[in-house]
N, C-alpha and C positions, 0 to 999 in steps of 0.2 A: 469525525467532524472537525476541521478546523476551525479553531479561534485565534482573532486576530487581536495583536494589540494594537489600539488605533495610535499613541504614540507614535511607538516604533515600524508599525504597519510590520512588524514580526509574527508570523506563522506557527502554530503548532498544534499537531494533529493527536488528537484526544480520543481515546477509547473506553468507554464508561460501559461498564458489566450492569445491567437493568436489574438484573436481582440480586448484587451485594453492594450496590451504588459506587461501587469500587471503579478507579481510574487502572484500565488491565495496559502492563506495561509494553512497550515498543519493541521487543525481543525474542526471538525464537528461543523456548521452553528446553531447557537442556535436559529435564527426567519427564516424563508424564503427567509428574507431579505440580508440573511449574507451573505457572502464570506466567503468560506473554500473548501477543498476536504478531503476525509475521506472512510476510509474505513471499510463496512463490519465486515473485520477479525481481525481489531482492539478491535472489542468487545469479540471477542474468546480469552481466557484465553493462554498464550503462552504451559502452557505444553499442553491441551486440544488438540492445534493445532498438536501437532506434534501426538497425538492419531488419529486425525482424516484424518493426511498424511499414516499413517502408516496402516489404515483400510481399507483408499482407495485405497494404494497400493496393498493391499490384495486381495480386489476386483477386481481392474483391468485387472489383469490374466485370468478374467473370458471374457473380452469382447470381443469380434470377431466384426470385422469388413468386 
């Protein structure tokens, strides 16, 4: 969930664990043991990504539902 500070109109995405009320950190878990979340698409190169938005787009058109 983002919260905003109306101030600064500064961004920052928050991840709260519902059963230790706990804020789970922004990081990929280096033992099993850890705490973090992470994602996937963080390993995707940022221009990469927008190739691979733009490929899909392309595709998309094809699909029928």
């Amino acid at each position: 969930m983002p919260l905003v500070k109306q101030e600064t109109k500064e961004e920052k995405i928050v991840i709260i664990d519902t059963y230790t009320s706990m804020e789970v950190p922004l990081k990929e878990p280096k033992n099993a043991e850890d705490f973090g979340a992470w994602s996937l698409y963080d390993k995707i190169p940022a221009g990469e990504r927008g190739k691979m938005v733009e490929n899909w787009n392309g595709c998309a058109i094809n699909i029928t539902t």
